[in-house]
C-alpha positions as CSV (number, residue, x, y, z in Angstrom):
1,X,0.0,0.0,0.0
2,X,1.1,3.5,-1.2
3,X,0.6,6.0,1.3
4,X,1.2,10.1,0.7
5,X,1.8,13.2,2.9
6,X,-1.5,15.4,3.1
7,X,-2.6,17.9,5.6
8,X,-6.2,17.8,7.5
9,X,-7.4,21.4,8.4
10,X,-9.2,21.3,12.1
11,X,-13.0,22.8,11.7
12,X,-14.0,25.0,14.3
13,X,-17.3,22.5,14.3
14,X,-18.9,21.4,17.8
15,X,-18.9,17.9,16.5
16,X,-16.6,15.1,16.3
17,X,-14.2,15.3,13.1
18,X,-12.7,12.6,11.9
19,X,-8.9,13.3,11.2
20,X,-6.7,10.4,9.8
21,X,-7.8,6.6,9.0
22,X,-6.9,3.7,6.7
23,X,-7.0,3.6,3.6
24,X,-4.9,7.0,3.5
25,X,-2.9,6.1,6.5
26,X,-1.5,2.2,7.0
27,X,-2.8,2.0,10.8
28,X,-3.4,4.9,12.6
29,X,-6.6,6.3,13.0
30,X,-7.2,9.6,14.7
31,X,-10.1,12.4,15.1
32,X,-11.0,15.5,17.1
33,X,-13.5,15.3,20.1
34,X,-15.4,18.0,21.5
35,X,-17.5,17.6,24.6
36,X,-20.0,20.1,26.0
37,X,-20.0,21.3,29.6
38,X,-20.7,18.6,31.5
39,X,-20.4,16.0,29.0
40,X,-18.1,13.0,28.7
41,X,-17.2,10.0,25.7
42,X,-18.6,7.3,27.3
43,X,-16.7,4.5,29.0
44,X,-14.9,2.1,26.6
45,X,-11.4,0.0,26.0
46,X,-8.7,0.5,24.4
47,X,-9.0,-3.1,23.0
48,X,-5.4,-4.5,21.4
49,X,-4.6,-0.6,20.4
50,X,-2.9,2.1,22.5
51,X,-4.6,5.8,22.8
52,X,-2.9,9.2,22.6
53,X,-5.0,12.0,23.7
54,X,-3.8,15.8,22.8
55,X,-6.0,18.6,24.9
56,X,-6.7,21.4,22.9
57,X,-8.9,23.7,25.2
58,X,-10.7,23.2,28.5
59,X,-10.4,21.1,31.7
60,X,-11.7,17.5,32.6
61,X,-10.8,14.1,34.0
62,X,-10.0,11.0,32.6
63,X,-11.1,8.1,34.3
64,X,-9.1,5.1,34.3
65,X,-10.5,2.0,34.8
66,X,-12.2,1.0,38.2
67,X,-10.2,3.4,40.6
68,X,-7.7,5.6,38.9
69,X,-8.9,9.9,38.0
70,X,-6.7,11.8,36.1
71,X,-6.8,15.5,35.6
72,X,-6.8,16.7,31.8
73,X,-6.6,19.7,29.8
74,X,-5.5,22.3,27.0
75,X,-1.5,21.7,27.2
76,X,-1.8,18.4,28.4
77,X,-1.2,14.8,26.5
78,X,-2.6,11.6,28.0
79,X,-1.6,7.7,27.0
80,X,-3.8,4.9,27.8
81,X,-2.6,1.6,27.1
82,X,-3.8,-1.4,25.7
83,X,-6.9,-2.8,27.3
84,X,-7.6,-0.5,29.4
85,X,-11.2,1.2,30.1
86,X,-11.7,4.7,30.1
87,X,-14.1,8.0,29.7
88,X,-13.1,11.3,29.2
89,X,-15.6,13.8,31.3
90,X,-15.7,17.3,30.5
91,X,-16.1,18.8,34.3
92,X,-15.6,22.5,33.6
93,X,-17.8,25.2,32.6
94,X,-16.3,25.1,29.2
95,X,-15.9,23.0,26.3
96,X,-13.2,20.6,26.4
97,X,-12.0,19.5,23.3
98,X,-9.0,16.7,22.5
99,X,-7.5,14.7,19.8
100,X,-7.0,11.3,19.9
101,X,-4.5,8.8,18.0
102,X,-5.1,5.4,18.2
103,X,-2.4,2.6,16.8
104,X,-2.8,-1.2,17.3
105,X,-0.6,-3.3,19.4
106,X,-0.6,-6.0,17.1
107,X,-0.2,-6.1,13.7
108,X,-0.5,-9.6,11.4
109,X,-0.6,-11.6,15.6
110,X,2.7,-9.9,15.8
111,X,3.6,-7.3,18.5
112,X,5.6,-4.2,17.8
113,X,7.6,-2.2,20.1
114,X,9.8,1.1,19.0
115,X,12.3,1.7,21.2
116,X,14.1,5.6,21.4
């Protein structure tokens, strides 16, 4: 598969926008979340796939599985590894809005590590 270079342009939408996903990329797939006062995703896993999350304005949580809370926002980045469950709750006043990147673990049942 032949991939190219291209550039997405963010909307200034209040609705999710889809950013990167095969076919043009090989794996990663990627979008931009916005969340409401008050709102949040919705709990789910990470599956076999890890989970970058870029904030790009406001303040929230991320909860972590059964017992862990995690404070977000603009400036901040957040990784949640493989199968792990989370939600992402918007507990300010203002919109909170993220990125996220999302690359499988395992690729063809095999697992693959980059190292610095």
């Amino acid at each position: 598969m032949t991939t190219e270079a291209f550039v997405v342009e963010l909307t200034d939408s209040a609705e999710y926008q889809s950013l990167l996903k095969p076919p043009k990329t090989h794996i990663i797939h990627s979008g931009r979340v916005y969340l409401k006062p008050g709102a949040e995703c919705g709990e789910h896993s990470t599956g076999d796939r890890e989970e970058m999350l870029v904030f790009l304005a406001g303040k929230g949580q991320a909860v972590i599985g059964d017992n862990k809370t995690l404070e977000v926002g603009q400036g901040k980045i957040l990784y949640i590894p493989p199968q792990t469950p989370h939600n992402i709750k918007n507990t300010s006043d203002k919109p909170l809005s993220y990125i996220f990147c999302v690359v499988p673990t395992t690729i063809g049942g095999e697992n693959h590590h980059v190292h610095d």
